[in-house]
N, C-alpha and C positions, 0 to 999 in steps of 0.2 A: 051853176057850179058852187056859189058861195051857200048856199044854201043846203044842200049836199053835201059838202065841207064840214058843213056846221053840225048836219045830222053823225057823221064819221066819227065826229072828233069835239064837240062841244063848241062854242063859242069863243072862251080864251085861246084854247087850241089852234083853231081853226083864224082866229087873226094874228096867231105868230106865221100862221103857214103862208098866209096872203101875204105877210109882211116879207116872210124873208123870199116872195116871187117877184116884189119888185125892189130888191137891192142886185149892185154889181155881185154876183160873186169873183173871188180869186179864181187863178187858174190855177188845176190839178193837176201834178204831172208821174208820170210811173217812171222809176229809173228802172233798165235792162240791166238786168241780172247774168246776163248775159259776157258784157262788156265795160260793166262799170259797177261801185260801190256807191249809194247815196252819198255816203259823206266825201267822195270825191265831185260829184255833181253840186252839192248843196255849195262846197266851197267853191266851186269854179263860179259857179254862177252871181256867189254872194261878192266874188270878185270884178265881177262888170258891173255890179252895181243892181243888180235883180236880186229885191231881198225875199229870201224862203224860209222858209221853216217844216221841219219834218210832221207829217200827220199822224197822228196819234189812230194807230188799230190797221195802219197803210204800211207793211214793212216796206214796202219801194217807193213810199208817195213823196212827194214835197208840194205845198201849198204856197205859189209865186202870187204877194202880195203888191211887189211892184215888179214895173219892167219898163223896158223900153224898144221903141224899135221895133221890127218885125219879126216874131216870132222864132220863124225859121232860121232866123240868124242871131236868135241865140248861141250860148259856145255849147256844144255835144249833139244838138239838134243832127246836123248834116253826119255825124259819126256814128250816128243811131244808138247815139246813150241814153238814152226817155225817150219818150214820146206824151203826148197830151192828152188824160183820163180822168174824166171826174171821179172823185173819191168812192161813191157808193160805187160807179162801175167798176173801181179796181178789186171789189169785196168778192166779186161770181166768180171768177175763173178757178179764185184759190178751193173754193166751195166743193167744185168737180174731185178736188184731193188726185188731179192727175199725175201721175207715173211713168215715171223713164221706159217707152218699149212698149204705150199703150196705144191704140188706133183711137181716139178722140175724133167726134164729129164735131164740128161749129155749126148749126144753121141760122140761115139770115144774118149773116156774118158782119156784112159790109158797114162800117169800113175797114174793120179789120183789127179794133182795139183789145177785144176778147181774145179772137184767134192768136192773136202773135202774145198776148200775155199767156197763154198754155204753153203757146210754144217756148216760151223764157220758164215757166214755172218746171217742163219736162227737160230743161238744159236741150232742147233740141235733139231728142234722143226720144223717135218713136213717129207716129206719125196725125198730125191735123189736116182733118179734113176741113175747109173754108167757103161753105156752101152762101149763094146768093143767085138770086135771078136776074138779076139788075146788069148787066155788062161795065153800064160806065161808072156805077158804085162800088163793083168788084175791082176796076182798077186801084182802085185808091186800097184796097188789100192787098194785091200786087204790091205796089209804089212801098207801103207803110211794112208789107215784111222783106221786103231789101234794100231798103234804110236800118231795118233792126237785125238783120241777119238771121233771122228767123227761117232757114232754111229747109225746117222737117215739115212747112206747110205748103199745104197741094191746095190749089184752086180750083173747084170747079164750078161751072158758069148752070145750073138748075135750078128749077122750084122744088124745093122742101118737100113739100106735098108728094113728089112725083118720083123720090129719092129708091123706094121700094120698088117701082114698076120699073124705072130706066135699070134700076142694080139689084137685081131680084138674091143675087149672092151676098147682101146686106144684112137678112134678113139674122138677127141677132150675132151682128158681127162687130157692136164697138163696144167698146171698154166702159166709156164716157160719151153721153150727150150734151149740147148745150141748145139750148131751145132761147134765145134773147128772141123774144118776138118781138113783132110790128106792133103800135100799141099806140095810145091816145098822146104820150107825152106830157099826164099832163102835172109830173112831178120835175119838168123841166121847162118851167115856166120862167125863171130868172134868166135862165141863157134864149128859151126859143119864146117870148111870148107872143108872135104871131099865134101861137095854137089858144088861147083865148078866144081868138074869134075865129079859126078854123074848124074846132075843134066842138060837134053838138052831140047829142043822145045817138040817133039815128048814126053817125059815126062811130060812136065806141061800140053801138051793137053789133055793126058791121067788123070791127075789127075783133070782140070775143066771138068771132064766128070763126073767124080765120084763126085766132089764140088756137081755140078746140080743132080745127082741123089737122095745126102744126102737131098737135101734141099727139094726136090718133094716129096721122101718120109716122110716126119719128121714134113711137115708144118701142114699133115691133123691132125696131136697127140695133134697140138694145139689146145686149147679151145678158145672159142670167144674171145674178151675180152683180152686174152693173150700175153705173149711176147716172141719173141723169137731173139737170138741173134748169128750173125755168126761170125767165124773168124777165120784169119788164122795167120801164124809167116812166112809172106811173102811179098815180095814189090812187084809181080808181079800184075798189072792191071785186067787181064784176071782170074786172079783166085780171084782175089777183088770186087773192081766197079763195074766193065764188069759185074762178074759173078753175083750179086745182082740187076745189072739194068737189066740185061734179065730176072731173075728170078721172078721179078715185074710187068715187062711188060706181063707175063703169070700168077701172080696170083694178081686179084684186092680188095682179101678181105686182104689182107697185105699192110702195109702203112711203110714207110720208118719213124723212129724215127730222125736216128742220124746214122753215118758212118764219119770215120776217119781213115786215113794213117797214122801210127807212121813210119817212118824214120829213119834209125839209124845214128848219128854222131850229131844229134840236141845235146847239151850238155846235157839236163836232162832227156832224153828219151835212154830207152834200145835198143833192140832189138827190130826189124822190125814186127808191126802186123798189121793188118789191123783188124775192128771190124766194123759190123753192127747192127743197134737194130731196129726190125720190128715188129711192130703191128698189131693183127689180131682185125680185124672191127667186132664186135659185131654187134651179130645178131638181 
């Protein structure tokens, strides 16, 4: 991987990115829009002694540099005023540009961080769909949108892939897609670095196999007009760029918006994601 790195991004580059894989990061957090104002969260919190500070490019985020204690028992936790989102994951949802009264799909949902940020960005007004094949991964979507109140989201328990054949009345019927696919991980090295040594060649080919499958199946769900947005929590090429410039070059009714490499060891940027936003040409 270092090696590869190094081809990506140069060699200075490439040893800030190593650097910043083996520090603590802070923790990220979204405030619900929902049910609270950051600067009443930033103060409560700075009040038990949890110091934060607001994120610069994050209108909901605050970055908890100390704390104490378990988590959950922070103050607003149990109220479902935040919830816990690394910085670059709070960037996609807003991306979709979703609307009060529009049918949004999620796929590969779980656990549920995206899904219920649309459903705060549409004021709960419209409907998310919260797609995952996993059962006891989809709970923790359950759990995480009736802690937030998140109540316009619908869960259902399928494979992606299989979304068109089981709902054949789909077939250009959402507003908005979100495609976070399954992915290598491996811009998220400082929070999971088991994937260092989980994580080889032979694996990420396997997983841009599955990238291109989600996307082939999932673009027909889109409506004219539409948007759909992909992404992943990974600095690999081949399951990024690669995989959206192939994916282009075989469907002409989709138009390229906007695509970006988040990086990690930039000072103000988290965790490594990559995000696309694609346009389907109205008929």
């Amino acid at each position: 991987m270092v090696d590869e790195l190094i081809s990506w991004k140069g060699f200075e580059d490439a040893h800030k990115i190593a650097q910043s894989f083996n520090i603590v990061r802070p923790i990220d957090i979204r405030v619900n829009k929902l049910c609270a104002e950051v600067k009443d969260v930033k103060e409560n919190l700075d009040s038990h002694g949890i110091k934060n500070q607001v994120i610069n490019g994050c209108p909901y985020g605050l970055e908890v540099n100390s704390g104490f204690g378990e988590l959950k028992k922070w103050p607003g936790y149990e109220e479902g005023r935040w919830s816990v989102q690394d910085r670059s994951s709070q960037l996609i949802a807003p991306l979709l540009n979703p609307l009060p009264g529009e049918k949004i799909l999620d796929a590969c949902a779980a656990p549920g961080g995206k899904s219920t940020h649309i459903a705060e960005l549409i004021n709960n007004d419209g409907i998310v769909l919260s797609v995952d094949r996993s059962a006891s991964r989809s709970k923790k979507i359950s759990e995480n949108a009736r802690r937030l109140g998140t109540n316009c989201l619908k869960l259902i328990l399928a494979d992606s892939n299989e979304l068109l054949v089981k709902y054949p009345e789909w077939l250009g019927f959402f507003d908005r897609i979100l495609i976070d696919a399954p992915c290598s991980g491996l811009g998220t090295l400082a929070r999971h670095p088991d994937a260092r040594w989980r994580m080889n060649k032979d694996n990420i080919q396997e997983l841009v196999v599955l990238q291109s499958q989600l996307l082939i199946s999932l673009a027909p769900l889109l409506k004219s007009g539409g948007k759909l947005v992909y992404s992943t929590c990974t600095i690999h090429p081949d399951e990024n760029f690669n995989q959206i410039k192939n994916f282009l070059q075989l469907n002409s009714d989709l138009l390229l918006e906007f695509e970006k490499q988040i990086w990690p060891g930039d000072e103000e940027n988290g965790d490594g994601f990559y995000i696309a936003v694609l346009n389907k040409l109205k008929n």
